[in-house]
C-alpha positions as CSV (number, residue, x, y, z in Angstrom):
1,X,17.7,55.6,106.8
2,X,19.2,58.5,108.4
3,X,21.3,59.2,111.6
4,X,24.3,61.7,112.6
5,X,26.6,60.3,110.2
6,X,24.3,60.9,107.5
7,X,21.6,58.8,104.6
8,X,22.5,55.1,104.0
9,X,22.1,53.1,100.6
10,X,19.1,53.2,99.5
11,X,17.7,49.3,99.3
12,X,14.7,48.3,96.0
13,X,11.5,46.0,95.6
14,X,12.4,42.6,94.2
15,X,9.6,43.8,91.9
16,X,7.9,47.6,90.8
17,X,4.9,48.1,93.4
18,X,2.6,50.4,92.7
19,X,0.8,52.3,96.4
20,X,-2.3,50.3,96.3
21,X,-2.8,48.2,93.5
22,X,-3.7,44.6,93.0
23,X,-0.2,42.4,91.1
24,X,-0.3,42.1,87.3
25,X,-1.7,39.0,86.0
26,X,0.8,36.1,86.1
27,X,2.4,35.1,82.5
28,X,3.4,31.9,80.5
29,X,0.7,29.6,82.1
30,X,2.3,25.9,81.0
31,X,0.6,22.6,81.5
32,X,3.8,20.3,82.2
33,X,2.2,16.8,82.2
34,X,-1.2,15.4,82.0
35,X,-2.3,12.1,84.0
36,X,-5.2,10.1,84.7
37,X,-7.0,13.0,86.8
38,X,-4.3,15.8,87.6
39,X,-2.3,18.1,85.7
40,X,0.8,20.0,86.1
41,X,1.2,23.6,85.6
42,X,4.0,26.2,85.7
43,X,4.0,30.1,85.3
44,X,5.9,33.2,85.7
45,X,5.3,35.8,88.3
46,X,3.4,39.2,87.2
47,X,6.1,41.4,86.7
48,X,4.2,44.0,89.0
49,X,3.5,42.5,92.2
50,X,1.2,45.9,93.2
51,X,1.2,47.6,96.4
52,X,2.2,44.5,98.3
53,X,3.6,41.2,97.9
54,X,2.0,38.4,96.5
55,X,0.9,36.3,99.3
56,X,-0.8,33.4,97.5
57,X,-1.4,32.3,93.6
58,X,-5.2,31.2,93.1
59,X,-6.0,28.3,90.5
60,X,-9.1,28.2,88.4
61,X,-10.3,25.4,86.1
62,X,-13.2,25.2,83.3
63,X,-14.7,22.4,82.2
64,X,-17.7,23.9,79.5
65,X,-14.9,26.3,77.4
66,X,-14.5,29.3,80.0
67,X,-18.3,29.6,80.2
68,X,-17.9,29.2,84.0
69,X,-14.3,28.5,86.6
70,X,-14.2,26.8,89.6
71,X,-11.1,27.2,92.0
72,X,-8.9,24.5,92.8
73,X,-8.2,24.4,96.7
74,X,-4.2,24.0,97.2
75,X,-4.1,26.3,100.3
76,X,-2.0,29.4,100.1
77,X,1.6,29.2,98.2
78,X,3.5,31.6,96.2
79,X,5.0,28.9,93.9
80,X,4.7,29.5,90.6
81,X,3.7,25.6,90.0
82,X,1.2,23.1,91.3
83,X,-0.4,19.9,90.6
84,X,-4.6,20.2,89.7
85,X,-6.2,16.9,91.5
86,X,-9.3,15.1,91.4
87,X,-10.3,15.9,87.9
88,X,-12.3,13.7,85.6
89,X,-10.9,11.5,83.2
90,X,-11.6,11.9,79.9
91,X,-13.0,15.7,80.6
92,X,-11.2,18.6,78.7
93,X,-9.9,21.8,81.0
94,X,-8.9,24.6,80.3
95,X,-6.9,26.6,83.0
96,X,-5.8,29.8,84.2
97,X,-4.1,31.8,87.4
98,X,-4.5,34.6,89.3
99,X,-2.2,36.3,91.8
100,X,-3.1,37.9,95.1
101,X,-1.4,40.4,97.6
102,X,-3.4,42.3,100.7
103,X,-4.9,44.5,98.3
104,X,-6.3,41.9,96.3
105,X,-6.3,39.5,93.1
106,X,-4.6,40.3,89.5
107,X,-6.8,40.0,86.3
108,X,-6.6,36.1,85.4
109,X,-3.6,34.9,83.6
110,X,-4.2,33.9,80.0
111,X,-6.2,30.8,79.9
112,X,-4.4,27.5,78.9
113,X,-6.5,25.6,75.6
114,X,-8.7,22.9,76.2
115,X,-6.9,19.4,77.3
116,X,-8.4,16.2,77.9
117,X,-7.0,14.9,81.6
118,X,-6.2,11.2,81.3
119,X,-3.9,8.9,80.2
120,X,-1.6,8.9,76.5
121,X,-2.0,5.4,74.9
122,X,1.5,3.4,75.2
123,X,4.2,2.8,72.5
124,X,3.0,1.0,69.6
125,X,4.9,-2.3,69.5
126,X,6.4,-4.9,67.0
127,X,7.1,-2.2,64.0
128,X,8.2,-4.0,61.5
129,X,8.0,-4.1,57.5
130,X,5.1,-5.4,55.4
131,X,5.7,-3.9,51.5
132,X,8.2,-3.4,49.7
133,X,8.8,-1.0,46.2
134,X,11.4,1.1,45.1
135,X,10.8,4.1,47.0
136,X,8.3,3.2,49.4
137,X,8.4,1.2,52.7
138,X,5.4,-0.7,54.6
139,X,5.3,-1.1,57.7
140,X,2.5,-2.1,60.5
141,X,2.4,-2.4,64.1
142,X,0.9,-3.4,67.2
143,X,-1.3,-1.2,69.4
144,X,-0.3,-0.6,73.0
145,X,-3.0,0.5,75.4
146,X,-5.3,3.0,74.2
147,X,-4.9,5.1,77.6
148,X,-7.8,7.4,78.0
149,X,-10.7,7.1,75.3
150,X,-9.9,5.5,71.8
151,X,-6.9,6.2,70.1
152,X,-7.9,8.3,67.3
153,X,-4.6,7.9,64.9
154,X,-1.6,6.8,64.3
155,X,1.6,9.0,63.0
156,X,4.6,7.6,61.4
157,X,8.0,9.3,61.6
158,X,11.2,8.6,59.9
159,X,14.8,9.5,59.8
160,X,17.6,9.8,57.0
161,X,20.5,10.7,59.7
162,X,20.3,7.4,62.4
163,X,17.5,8.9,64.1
164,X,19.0,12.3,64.7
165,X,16.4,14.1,63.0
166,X,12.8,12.9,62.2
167,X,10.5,13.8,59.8
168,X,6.3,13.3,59.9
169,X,4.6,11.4,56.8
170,X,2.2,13.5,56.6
171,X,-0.8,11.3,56.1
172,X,-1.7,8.9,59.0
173,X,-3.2,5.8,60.2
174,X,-6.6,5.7,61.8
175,X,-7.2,5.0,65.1
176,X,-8.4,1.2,64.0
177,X,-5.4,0.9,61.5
178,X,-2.0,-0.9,62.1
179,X,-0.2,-0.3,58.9
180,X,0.8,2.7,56.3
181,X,3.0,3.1,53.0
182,X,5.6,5.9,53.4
183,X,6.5,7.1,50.0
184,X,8.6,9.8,48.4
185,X,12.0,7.8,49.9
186,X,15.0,7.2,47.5
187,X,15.6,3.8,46.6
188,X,18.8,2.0,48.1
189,X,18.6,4.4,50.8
190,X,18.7,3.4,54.7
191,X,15.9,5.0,56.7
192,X,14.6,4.8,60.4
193,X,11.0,4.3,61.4
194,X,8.8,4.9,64.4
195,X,5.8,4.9,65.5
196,X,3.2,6.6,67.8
197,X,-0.6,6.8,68.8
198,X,-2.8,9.7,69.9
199,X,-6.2,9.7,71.8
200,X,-7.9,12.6,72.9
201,X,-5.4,13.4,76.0
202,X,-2.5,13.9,72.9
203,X,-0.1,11.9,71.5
204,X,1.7,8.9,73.3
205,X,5.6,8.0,73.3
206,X,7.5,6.3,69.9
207,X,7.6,3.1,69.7
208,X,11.2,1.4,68.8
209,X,12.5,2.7,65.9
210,X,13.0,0.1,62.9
211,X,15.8,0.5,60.7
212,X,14.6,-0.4,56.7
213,X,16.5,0.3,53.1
214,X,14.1,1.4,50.4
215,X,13.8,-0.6,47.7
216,X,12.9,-4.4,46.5
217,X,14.9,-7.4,47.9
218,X,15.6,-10.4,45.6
219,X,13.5,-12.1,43.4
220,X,12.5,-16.3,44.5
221,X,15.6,-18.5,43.9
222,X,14.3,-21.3,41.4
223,X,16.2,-24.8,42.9
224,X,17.0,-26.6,39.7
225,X,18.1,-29.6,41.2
226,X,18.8,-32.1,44.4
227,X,21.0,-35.0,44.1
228,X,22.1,-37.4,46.9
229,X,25.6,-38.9,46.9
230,X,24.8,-41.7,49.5
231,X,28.4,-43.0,49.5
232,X,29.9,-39.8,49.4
233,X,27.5,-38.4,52.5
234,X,26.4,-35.1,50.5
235,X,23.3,-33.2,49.0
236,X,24.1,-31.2,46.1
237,X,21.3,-28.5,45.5
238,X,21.8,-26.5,42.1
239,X,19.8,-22.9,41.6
240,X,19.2,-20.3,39.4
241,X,20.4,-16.8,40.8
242,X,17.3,-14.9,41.2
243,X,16.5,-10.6,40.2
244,X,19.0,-9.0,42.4
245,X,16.5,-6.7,43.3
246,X,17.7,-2.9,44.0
247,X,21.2,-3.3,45.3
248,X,23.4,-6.4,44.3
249,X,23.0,-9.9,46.0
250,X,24.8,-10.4,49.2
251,X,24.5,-13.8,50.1
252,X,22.1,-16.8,50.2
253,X,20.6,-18.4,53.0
254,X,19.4,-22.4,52.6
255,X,17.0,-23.7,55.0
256,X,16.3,-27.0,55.8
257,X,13.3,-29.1,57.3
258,X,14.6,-32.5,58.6
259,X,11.9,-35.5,59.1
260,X,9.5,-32.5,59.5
261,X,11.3,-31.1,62.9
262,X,10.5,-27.7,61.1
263,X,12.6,-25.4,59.3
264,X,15.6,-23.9,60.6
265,X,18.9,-22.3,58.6
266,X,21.4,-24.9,57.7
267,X,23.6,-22.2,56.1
268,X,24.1,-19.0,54.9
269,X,26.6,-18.4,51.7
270,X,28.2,-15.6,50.3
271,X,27.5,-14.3,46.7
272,X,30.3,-16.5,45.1
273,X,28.6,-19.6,45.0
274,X,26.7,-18.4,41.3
275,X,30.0,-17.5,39.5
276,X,27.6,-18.3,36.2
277,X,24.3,-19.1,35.0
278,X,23.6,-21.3,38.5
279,X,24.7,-21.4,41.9
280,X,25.5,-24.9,43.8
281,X,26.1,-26.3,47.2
282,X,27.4,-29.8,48.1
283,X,25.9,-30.2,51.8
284,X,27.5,-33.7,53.9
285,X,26.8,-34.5,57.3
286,X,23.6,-36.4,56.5
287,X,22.1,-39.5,58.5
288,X,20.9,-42.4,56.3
289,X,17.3,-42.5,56.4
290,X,17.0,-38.5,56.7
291,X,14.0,-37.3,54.6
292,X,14.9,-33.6,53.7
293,X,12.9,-30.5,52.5
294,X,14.9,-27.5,51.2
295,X,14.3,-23.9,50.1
296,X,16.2,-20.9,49.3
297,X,16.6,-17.4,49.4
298,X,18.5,-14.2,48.7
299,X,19.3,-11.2,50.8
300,X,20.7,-7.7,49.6
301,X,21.4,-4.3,51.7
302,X,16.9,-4.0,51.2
303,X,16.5,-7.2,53.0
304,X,15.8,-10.9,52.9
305,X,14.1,-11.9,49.1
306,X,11.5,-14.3,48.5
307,X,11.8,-18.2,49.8
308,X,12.1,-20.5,47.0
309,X,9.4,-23.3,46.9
310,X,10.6,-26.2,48.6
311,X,12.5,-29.2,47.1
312,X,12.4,-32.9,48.7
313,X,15.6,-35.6,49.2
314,X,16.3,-38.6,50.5
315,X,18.7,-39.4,52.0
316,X,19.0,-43.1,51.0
317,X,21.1,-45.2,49.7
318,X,20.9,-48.7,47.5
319,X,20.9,-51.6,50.0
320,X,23.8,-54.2,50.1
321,X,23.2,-57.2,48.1
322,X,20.8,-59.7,49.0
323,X,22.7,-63.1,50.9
324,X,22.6,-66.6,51.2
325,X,20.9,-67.6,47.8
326,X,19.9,-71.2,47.3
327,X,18.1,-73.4,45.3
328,X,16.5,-76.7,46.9
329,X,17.8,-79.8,44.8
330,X,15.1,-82.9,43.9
331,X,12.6,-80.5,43.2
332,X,10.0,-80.7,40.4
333,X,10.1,-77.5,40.1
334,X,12.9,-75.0,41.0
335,X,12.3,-72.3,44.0
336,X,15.0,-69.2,44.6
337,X,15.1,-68.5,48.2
338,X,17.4,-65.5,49.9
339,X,18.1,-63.6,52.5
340,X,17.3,-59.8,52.7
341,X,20.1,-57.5,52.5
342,X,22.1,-56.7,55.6
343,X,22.3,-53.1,55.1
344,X,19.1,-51.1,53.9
345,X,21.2,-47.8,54.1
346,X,18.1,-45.7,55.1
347,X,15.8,-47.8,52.0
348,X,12.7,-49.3,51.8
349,X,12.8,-52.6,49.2
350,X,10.1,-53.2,47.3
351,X,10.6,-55.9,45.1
352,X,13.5,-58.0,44.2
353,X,14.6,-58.7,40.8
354,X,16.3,-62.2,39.5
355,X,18.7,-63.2,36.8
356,X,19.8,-66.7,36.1
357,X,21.9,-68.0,33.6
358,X,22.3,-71.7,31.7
359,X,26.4,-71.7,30.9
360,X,27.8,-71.1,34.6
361,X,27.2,-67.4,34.5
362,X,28.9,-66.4,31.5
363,X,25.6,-64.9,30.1
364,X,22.7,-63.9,32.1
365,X,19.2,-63.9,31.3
366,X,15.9,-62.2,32.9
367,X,13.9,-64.4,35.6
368,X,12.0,-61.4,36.6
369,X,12.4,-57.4,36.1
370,X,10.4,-57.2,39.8
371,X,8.9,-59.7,41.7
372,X,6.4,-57.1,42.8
373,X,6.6,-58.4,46.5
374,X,9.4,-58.1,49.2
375,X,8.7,-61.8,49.7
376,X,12.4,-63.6,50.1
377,X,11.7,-66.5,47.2
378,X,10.9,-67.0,43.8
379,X,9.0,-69.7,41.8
380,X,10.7,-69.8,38.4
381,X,8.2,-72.0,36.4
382,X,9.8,-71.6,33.2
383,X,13.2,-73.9,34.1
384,X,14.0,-76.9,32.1
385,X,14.8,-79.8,33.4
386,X,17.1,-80.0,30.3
387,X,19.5,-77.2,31.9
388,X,21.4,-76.3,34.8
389,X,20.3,-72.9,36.7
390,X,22.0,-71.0,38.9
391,X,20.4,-67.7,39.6
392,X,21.4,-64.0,41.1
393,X,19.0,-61.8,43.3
394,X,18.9,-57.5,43.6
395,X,17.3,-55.7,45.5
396,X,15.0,-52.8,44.9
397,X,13.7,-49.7,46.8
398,X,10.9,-47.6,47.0
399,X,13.1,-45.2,45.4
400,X,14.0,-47.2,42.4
401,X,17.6,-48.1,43.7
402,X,19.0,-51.4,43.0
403,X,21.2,-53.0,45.0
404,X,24.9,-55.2,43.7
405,X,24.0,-58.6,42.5
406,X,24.2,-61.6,44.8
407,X,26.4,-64.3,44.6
408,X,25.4,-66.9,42.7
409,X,23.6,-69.8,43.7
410,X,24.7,-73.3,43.3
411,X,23.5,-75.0,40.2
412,X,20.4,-77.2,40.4
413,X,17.7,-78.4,37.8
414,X,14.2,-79.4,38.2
415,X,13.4,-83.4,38.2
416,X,10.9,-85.0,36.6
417,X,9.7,-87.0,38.7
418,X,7.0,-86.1,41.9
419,X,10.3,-85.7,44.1
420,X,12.8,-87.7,45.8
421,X,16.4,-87.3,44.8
422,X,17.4,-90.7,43.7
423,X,18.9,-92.0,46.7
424,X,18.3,-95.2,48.7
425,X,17.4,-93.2,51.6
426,X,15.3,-90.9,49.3
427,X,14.6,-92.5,46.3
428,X,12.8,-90.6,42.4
429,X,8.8,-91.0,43.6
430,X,6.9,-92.4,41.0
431,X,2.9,-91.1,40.4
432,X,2.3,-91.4,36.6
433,X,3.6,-92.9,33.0
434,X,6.2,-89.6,32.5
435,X,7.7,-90.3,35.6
436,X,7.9,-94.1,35.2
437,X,9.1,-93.0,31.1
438,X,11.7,-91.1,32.7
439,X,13.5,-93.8,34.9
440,X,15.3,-94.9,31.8
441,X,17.7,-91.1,31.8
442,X,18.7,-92.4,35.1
443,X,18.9,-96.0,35.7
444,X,22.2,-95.8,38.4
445,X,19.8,-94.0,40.6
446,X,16.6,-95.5,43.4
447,X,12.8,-95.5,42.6
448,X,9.6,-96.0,44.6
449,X,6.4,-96.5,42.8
450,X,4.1,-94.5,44.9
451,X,0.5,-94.9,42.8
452,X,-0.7,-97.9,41.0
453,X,-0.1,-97.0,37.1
454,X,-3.6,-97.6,35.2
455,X,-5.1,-96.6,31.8
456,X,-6.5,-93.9,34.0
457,X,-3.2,-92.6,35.1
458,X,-1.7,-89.5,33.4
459,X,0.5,-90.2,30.5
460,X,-1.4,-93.5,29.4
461,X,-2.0,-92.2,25.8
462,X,1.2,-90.9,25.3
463,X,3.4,-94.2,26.6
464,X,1.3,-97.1,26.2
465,X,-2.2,-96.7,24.1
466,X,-4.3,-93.9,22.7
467,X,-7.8,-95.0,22.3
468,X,-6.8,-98.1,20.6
469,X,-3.5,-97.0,19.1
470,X,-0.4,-98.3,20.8
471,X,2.4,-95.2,21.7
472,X,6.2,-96.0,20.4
473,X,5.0,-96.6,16.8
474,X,2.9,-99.4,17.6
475,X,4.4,-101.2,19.7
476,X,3.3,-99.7,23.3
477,X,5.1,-99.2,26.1
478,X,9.0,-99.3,25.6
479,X,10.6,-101.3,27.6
480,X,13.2,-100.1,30.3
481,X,16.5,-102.2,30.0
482,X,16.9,-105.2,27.8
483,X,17.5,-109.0,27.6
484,X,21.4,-107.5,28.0
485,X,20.8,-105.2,30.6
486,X,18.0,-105.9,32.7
487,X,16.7,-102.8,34.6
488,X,16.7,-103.8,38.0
């Protein structure tokens, strides 16, 4: 500008224009995002806006590989970004831009390559490990939402620095896959994993990284042995340390399964409990009647071993000792009654064994090993009516525990006569010749003949005649008492 005092500063184009000419074409064409039916772009002004500014930027889309463009319609705007709407999903673009001033549109912009408008599928989820070898890790996943179209792979990253940098395995999973082997790793080393699925639109986000050492974890523990300590309230389980695997044992974990609640940990132990050739564990807290299953394993820096195969206890005692034993007196035969133990200590019997003895229990001699029943009584049929019993009851479980002895029962003997026990009240019964042969042992003592004694009566032959032949030598029946002492 000029006046009096002279020319002014001269004042420049934001850009070179060039006396009528269209703008340059517009550079560095981005797509920025991709959703169900829109895109984002971005670009950079022409770096010659022509002979006038540019007054509006004009979008064109193709859908058949540049063959033919349509224009978008966003109305007039000189930003060097919008959003392309109401596209079809599942359709591949391909874009590009012009500029435009009052003299007229730029050449087109570069044009973008071909991308599929729609939706990425989601994260993979639940990435978690599946093999195990020395320099490889497994792993497998579940696939999220396949967004747009199938998902047509699935890549696998991982990371030797906590995730700061990641590397591709170069092979991937496809599409209708959930699992892959990443090799090539050193063994004992701690890696990072992740995840992530691609469809046509282009590849979806990670899913949550999973942490893994390369390697093999323990062998399977092998339980040697279980042994309950009723009285002492413990479960002693004795093992044989398993292959360490790559990297040295760390600790061991037992499980337990109580009355089939289902398994849960009941401890986990730190290396030291195999100083040798086996490992132990005394275990107390137990309740009687507990019927416990057991297994084992072993964990290094790799991971969690192999479960040992489970081992069964029970937690059961040997009852207390049976009660109350008695034998009725004035019995033909004897009969061993009792009462069951007071305490079953978490058992089941299942028989009962019995003792007696002839000499007031200095010696003891078998009744019965097992009386095969849980029935409270015995029938000894083998007693003398020569001897004194008295007789001692165990008990036995299901288990094969045996219980403390009883006490002693009283001492009794059978009698020979039908029953009775000699009393005036309840005097010997008499049915037959023995019993009548037998008054003589105890003539102090009461009687009641209770059958009519005939040649038809048991014990004819051998106490008064034998087809012909008269018992006691000859002479027949021998009398009871004498001219002296007259039975009465």
């Amino acid at each position: 500008a000029l006046n009096a005092m002279g020319a002014s500063t001269p004042v420049a184009t934001a850009s070179p224009v060039t006396a009528g000419t269209v703008p340059g074409a517009p550079t560095n064409l981005t797509i920025d995002a991709v959703r169900t039916t829109a895109v984002d772009l971005s670009w950079s002004a022409p770096s010659v806006s022509g002979a006038a500014a540019i007054n509006d930027y004009i979008i064109e889309y193709s859908s058949d590989q540049g063959a033919s463009w349509s224009t978008f319609d966003d109305g007039v705007s000189t930003a060097t970004s919008a959003s392309v709407t109401n596209l079809s999903e599942g359709t591949a673009y391909r874009f590009r831009v012009l500029a435009e001033n009052s003299k007229g549109q730029s050449t087109p912009s570069s044009a973008t390559t071909d991308t599929t408008v729609g939706d990425l599928p989601s994260a993979p989820t639940g990435l978690h490990r599946v093999e195990w070898a020395a320099q490889e890790v497994g792993v497998a996943w579940t696939p999220g939402d396949s967004g747009t179209g199938a998902i047509t792979q699935f890549t696998v990253q991982y990371s030797d620095d906590a995730g700061a940098t990641w590397a591709t395995y170069p092979t991937q999973a496809s599409g209708s896959d959930s699992r892959l082997v990443v090799d090539g790793l050193t063994e004992g080393e701690s890696y990072q994993f992740r995840v992530f699925a691609s469809n046509a639109v282009g590849d979806g986000p990670a899913s949550e990284p999973l942490t893994e050492v390369a390697g093999l974890p323990p062998s399977k523990p092998l339980i040697d042995s279980v042994s309950v300590n009723f009285q002492g309230n413990s479960i002693t389980l004795v093992w044989t340390p398993p292959n360490s695997g790559s990297t040295a044992i760390s600790s061991y974990t037992i499980e337990e399964n109580i009355n089939g609640g289902g398994w849960q940990t009941r401890e986990t132990l730190p290396e030291e409990p195999c100083p040798g050739d086996s490992c132990i564990n005394i275990m107390s807290g137990w309740n009687a009647g507990d019927q416990i299953d057991f297994r084992i394993y072993a964990s290094n820096s790799v991971g969690a071993g192999f479960r040992s195969g489970p081992v069964s206890a029970s937690f059961v005692g040997a009852t207390s000792q049976p009660i109350n034993v008695f034998v009725p007196d004035c019995s033909p035969s004897l009969t061993v009654y009792w009462s069951r133990p007071a305490s079953l200590n978490g058992s089941t019997i299942s028989e009962y064994k019995i003792e007696y003895s002839t000499d007031g229990g200095q010696s003891w001699s078998v009744a019965s090993p097992g009386t095969g029943s849980t029935s409270s009584s015995y029938l000894d049929t083998n007693a003398s009516p020569d001897n004194a019993y008295i007789y001692r009851v165990a008990a036995i479980t299901t288990d094969g525990l045996v219980s403390p002895w009883s006490s002693p029962s009283s001492p009794a003997s059978p009698i020979v006569y039908a029953g009775g026990c000699g009393t005036q009240s309840n005097p010997y019964r008499i049915m037959n010749w023995q019993h009548l042969d037998a008054v003589r042992q105890n003539l102090d003592s009461h009687f009641a003949l209770r059958a009519d004694l005939d040649e038809t009566t048991p014990g004819y032959a051998d106490h008064v005649e034998d087809n012909g032949t008269l018992a006691n030598s000859g002479k027949g029946w021998a009398p009871i008492g004498s001219d002296g002492n007259p039975f009465t």
